[in-house]
RORO-172982 format. One record per residue (C-alpha): x, y, z; residue in one letter. Coordinates in steps of 0.2 Angstrom, whole numbers, plus 2048, in hexadecimal, padded with zeros to 3 digits. Layout:
     u     v     w   residuo
     X     Y     Z         A
...
***
This chain:
     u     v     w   residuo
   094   A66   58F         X
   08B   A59   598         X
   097   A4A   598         X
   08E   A39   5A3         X
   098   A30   5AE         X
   09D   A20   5A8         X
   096   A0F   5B4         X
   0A5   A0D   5BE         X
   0A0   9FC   5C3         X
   0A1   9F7   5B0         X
   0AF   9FF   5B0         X
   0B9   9F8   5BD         X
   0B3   9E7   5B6         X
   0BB   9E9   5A6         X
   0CB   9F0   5AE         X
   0CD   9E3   5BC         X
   0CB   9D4   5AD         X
   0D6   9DE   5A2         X
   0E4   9DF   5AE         X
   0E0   9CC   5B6         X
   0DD   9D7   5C7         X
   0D0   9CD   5D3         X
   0C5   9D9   5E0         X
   0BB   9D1   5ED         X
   0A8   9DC   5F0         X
   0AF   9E6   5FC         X
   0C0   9EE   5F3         X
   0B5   9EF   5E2         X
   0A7   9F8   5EC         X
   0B1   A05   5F2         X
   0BB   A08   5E3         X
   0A9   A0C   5D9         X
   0A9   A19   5E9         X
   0BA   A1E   5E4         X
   0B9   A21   5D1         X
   0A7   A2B   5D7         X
   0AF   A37   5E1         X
   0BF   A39   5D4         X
   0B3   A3B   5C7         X
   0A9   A48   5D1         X
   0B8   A52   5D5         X
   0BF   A52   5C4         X
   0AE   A58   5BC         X
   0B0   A6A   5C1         X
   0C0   A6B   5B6         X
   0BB   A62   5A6         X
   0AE   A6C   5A5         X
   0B9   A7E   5A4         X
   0B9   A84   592         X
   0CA   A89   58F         X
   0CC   A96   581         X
   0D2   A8E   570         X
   0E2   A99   56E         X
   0EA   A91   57C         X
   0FA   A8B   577         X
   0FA   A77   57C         X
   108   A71   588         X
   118   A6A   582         X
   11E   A5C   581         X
   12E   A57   58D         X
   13D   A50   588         X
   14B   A4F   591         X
***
């Protein structure tokens, strides 16, 4: 499954005018860094096929 990583920069635009948050250059740079390297960690995981008779997790209540 070739899945393309979203523009984090677009990204973190639309989320920082969502939620009214203001970034100077700096702090937004290094959170495209950020999101990058999350992204690039995580990429190894998505893309394990799990087999289609596993049951799903449950869900909590207390």
């Amino acid at each position: 499954m070739d899945n393309p990583q979203p523009d984090w920069a677009i990204y973190l635009a639309q989320m920082t005018a969502i939620h009214g948050i203001t970034l100077d250059d700096a702090r937004r740079a290094e959170l495209v860094i950020q999101f990058t390297r999350i992204a690039a960690m995580a990429e190894p995981l998505m893309a394990l096929e799990l087999d289609d008779r596993l049951e799903i997790a449950g869900v909590y209540s207390a």
